[in-house]
Structure formats: structure tokens, C-alpha cells
Residue frames as a rotation matrix with the C-alpha (Angstrom) as fourth column:
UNK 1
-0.001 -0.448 0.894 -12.55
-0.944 0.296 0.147 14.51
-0.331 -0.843 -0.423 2.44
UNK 2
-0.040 -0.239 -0.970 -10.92
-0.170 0.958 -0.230 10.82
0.985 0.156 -0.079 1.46
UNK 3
0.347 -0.116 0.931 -11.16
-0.824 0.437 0.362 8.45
-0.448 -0.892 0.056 4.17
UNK 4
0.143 -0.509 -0.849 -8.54
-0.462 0.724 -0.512 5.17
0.875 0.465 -0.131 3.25
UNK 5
0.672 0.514 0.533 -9.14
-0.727 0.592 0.347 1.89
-0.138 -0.621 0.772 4.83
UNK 6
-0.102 -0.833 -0.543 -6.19
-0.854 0.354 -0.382 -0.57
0.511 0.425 -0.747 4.93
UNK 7
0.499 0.683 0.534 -6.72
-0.781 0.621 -0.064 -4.27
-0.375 -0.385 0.843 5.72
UNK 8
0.903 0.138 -0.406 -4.80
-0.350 0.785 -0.511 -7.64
0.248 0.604 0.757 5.29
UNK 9
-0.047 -0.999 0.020 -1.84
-0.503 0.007 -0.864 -7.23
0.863 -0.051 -0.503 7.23
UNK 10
0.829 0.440 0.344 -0.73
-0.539 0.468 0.700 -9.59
0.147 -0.766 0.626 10.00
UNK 11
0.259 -0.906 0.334 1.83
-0.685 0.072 0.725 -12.23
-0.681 -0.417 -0.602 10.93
UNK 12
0.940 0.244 -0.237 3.64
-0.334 0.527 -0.782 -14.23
-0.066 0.814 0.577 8.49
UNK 13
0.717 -0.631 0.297 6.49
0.310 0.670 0.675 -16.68
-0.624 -0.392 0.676 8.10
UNK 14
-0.193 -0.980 0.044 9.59
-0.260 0.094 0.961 -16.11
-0.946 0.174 -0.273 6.36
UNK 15
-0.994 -0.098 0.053 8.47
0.005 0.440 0.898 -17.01
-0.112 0.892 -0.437 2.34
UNK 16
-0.570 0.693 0.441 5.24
0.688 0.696 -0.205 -16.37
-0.449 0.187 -0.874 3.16
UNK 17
-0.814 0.127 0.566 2.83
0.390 -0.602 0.697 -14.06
0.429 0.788 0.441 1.00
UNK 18
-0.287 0.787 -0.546 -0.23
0.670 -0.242 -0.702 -11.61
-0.685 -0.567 -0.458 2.45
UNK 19
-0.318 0.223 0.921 -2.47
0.785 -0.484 0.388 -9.35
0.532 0.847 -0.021 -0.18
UNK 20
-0.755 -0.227 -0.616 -2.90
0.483 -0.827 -0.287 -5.70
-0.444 -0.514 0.734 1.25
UNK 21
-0.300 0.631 0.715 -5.97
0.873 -0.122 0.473 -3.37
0.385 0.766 -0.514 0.44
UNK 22
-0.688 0.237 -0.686 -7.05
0.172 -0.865 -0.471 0.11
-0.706 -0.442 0.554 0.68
UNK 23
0.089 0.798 0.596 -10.57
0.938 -0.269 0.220 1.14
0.336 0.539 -0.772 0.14
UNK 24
-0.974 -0.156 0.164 -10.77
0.205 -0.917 0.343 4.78
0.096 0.368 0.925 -0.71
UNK 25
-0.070 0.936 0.345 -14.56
0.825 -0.140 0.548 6.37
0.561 0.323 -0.762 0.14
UNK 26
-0.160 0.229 -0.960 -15.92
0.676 -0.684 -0.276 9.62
-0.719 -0.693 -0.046 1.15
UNK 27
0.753 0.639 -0.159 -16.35
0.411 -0.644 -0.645 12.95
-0.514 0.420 -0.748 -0.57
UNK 28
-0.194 -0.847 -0.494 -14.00
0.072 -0.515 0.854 13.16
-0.978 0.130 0.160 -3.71
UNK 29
0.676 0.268 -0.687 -14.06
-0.674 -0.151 -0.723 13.90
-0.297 0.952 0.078 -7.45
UNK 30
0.682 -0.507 -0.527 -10.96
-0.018 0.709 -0.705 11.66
0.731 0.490 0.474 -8.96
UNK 31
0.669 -0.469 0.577 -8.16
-0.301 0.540 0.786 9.77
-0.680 -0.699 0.220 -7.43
UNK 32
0.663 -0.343 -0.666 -5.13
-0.722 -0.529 -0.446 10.75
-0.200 0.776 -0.598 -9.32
UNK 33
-0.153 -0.846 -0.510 -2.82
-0.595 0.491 -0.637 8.33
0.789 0.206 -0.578 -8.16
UNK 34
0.898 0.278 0.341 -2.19
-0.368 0.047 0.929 5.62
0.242 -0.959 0.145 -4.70
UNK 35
0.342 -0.927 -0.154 0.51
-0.651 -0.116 -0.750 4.49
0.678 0.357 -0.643 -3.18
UNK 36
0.842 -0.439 -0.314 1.88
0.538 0.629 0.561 1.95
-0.049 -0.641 0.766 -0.69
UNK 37
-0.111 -0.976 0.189 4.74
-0.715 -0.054 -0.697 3.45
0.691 -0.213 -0.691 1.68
UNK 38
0.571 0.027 -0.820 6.10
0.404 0.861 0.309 1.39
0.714 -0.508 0.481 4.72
UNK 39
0.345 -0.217 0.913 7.30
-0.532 -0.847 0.000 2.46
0.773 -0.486 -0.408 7.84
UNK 40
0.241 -0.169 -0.956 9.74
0.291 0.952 -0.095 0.21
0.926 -0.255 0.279 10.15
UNK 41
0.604 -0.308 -0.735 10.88
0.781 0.042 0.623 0.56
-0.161 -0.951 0.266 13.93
UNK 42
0.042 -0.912 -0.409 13.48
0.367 -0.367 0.855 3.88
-0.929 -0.186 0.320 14.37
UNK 43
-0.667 -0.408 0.623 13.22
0.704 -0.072 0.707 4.28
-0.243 0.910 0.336 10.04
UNK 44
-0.682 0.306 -0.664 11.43
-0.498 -0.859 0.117 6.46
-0.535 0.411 0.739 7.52
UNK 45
0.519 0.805 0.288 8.37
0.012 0.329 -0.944 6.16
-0.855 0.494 0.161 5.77
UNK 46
-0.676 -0.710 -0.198 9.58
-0.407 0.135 0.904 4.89
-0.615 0.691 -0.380 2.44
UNK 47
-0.058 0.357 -0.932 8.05
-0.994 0.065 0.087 4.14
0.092 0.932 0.351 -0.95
UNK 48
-0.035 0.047 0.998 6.78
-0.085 0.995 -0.050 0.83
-0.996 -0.087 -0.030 -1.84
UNK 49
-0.735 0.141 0.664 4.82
0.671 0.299 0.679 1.28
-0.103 0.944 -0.314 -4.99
UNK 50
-0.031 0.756 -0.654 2.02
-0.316 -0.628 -0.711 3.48
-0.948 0.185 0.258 -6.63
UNK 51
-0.580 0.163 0.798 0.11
0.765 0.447 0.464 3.25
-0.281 0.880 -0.384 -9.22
UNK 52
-0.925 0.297 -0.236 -1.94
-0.335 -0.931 0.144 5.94
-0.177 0.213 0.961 -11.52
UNK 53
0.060 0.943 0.327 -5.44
-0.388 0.324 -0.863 6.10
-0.920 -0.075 0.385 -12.07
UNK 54
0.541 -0.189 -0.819 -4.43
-0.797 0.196 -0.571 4.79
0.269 0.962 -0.044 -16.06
UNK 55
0.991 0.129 0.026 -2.68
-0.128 0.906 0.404 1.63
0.028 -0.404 0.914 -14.17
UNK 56
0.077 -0.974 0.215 0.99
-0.488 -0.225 -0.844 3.11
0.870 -0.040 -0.492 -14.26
UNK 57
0.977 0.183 -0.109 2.77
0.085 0.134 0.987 1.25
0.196 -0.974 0.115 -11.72
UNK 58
-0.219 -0.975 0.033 6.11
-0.149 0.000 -0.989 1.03
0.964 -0.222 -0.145 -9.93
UNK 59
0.982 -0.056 -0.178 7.24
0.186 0.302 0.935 -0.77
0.002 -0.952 0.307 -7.37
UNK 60
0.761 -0.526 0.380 10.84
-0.556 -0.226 0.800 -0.26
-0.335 -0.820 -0.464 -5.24
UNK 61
0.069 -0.828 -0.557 13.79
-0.718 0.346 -0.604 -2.08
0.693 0.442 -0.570 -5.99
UNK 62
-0.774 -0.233 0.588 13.32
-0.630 0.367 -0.684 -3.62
-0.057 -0.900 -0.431 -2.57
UNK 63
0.194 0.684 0.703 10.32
-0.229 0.729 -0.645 -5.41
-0.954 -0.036 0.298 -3.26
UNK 64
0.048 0.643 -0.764 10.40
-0.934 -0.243 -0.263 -5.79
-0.355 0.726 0.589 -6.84
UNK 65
-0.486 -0.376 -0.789 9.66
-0.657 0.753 0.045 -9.15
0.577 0.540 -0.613 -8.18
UNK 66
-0.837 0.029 -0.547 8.09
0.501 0.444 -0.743 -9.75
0.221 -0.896 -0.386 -4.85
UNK 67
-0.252 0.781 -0.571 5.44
0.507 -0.396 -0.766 -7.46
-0.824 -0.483 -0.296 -4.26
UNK 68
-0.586 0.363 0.725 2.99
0.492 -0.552 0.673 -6.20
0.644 0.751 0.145 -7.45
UNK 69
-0.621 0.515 -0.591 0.39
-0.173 -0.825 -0.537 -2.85
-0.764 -0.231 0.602 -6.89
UNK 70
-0.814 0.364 0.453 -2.81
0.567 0.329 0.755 -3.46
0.126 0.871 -0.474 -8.64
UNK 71
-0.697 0.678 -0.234 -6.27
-0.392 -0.634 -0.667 -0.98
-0.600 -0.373 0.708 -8.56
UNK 72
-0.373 0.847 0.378 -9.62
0.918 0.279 0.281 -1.08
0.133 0.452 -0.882 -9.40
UNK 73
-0.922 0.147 0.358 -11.07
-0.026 -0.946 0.322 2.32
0.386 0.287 0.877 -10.25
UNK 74
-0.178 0.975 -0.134 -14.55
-0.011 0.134 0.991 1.21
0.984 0.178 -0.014 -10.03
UNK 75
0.764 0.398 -0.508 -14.14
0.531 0.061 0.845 0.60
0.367 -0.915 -0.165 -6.52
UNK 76
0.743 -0.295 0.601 -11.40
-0.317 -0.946 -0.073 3.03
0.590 -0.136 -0.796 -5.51
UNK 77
0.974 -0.160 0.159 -9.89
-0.064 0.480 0.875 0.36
-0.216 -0.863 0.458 -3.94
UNK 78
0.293 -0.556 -0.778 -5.81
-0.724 0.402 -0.561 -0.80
0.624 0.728 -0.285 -4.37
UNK 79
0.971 -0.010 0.237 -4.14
-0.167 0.680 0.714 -3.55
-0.169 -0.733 0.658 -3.37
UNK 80
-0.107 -0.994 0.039 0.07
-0.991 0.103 -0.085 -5.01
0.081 -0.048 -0.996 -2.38
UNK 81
0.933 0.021 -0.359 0.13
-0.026 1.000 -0.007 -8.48
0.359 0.016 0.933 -3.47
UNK 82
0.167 -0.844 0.509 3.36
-0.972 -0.226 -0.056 -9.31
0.163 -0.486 -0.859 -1.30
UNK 83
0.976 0.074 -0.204 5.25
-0.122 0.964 -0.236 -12.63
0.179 0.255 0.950 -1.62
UNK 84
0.486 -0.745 -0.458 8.02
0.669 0.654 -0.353 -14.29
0.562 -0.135 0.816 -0.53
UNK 85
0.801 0.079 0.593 7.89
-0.172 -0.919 0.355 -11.81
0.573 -0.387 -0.722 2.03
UNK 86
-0.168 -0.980 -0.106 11.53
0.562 -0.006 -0.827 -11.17
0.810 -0.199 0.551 4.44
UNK 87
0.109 -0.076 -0.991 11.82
0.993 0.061 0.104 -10.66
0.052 -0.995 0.082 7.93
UNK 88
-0.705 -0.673 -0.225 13.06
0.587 -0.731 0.347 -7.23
-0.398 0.113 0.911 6.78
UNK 89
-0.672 0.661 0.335 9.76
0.068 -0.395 0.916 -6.39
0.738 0.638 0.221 5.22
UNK 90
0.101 0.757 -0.646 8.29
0.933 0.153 0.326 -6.06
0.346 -0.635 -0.691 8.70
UNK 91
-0.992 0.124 -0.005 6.75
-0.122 -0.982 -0.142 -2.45
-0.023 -0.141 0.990 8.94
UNK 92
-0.041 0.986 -0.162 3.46
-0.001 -0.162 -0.987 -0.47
-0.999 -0.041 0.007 9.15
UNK 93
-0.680 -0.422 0.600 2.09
0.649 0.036 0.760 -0.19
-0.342 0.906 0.250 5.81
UNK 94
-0.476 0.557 -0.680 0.51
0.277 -0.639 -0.717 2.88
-0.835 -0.530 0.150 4.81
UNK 95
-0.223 0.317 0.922 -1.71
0.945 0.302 0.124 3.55
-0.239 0.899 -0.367 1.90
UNK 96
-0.287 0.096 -0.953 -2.18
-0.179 -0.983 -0.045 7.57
-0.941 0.158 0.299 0.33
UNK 97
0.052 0.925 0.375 -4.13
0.904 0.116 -0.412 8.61
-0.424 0.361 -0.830 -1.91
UNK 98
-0.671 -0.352 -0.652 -4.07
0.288 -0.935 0.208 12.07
-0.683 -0.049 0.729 -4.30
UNK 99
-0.153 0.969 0.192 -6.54
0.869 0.225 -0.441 13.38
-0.471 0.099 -0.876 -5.43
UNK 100
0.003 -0.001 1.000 -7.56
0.810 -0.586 -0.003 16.13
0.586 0.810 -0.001 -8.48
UNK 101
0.847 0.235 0.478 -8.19
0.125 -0.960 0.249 18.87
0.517 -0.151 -0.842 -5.81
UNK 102
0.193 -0.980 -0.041 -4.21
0.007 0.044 -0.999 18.27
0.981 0.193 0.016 -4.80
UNK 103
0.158 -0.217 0.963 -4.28
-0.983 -0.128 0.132 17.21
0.095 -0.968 -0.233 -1.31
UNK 104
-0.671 -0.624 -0.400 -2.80
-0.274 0.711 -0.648 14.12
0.689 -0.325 -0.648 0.11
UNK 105
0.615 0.575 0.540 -4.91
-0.759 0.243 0.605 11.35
0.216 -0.781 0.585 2.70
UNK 106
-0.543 -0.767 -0.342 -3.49
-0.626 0.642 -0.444 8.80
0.560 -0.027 -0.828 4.19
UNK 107
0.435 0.517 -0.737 -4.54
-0.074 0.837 0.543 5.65
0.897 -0.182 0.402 6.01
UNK 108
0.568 -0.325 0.756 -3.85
-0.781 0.078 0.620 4.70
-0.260 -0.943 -0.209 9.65
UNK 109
-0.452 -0.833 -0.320 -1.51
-0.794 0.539 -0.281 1.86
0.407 0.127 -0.905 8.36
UNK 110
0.719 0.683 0.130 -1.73
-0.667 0.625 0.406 -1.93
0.196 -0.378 0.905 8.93
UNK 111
-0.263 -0.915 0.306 1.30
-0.901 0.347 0.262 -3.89
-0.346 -0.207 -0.915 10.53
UNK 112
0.774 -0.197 -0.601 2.78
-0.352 0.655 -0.668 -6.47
0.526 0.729 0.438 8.44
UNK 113
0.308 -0.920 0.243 5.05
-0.915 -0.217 0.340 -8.72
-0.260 -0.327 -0.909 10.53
UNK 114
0.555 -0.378 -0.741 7.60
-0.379 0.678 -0.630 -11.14
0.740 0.631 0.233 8.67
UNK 115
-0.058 -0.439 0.897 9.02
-0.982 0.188 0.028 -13.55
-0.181 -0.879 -0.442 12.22
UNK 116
-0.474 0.051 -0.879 9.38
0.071 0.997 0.019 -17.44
0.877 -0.054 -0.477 12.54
């Protein structure tokens, strides 16, 4: 059992920037990969970024340039550096997690909202 802990989301202006984290703890062997989706009003959960446990990353066309995916192994933790953030980038954001025995966790999400 993974248990993912998301944290850093909140309100923010138009241009402005917020850093996103998910701590990973509980009762796993390896953490294959994580990921950052995002979920607006009425929409699908959609990709952000992910990153492997070797520091592969990819982010979206929608964010890229704008939002980077970075991890620390040591602490299971990752994080969504998010900048010059758009009204349009207001969603939950959810962090997952896969893991070597091939099951999927997810986080309870943390709302990110981009408003004047």
C-alpha cells in the first residue's frame, strides 16, 4: 500500500508561479515512475508530466516551458514547479505513483486556482 500526499496548491494571479509536491510513504518496494495529471471543471483527467525513477521526464505541450517535474528518490517525494501559470491552468492536481508490483495510487489532489 502507497499512500501520496500532495501539497502546495492554492490561489494565484495570472503570471504567477506555485511549486507542487507529492510525498510517497507506506509499504512499497520501488517506485517505477510519478506523474502529475490535472483535472478541470466538466473535463478529463489529463497528463501533465511524469518522470521515471532514472529522472526521465516529460511534460505536456500545454505546460511546457512553464511547468518542469523534478524527484528525489531518496525521499520518494516529486514535485511541479509551475510558472507563469494561466487562468486556464486552474484544475485539481493529482499525483500517481507506479510501482514494481504494477498497481497504480493516486493522491486526493490539491486545487490550483489561476483568477485575478
Amino acid at each position: 500500500q502507497v499512500q501520496l500526499v500532495e501539497s502546495g496548491g492554492g490561489l494565484v494571479q495570472p503570471g504567477g508561479s506555485l511549486r507542487l509536491s507529492c510525498v510517497a510513504s507506506g509499504s512499497f518496494f520501488r517506485i517505477a515512475a510519478m506523474y502529475w495529471y490535472r483535472q478541470a471543471p466538466g473535463k478529463e483527467r489529463d497528463l501533465v508530466a511524469r518522470i521515471t525513477i532514472g529522472g526521465t521526464d516529460y511534460t505536456d505541450s500545454s505546460v511546457k516551458g512553464r511547468f518542469t517535474i523534478s524527484r528525489d528518490n531518496t525521499r520518494n517525494t516529486v514535485y511541479l514547479q509551475m510558472n507563469s501559470l494561466k487562468p486556464e491552468d486552474t484544475a485539481v492536481y493529482y499525483c500517481k505513483a507506479i510501482v514494481a508490483d504494477g498497481r497504480n495510487y493516486w493522491g486526493q489532489g490539491t486545487q490550483v486556482t489561476v483568477s485575478s
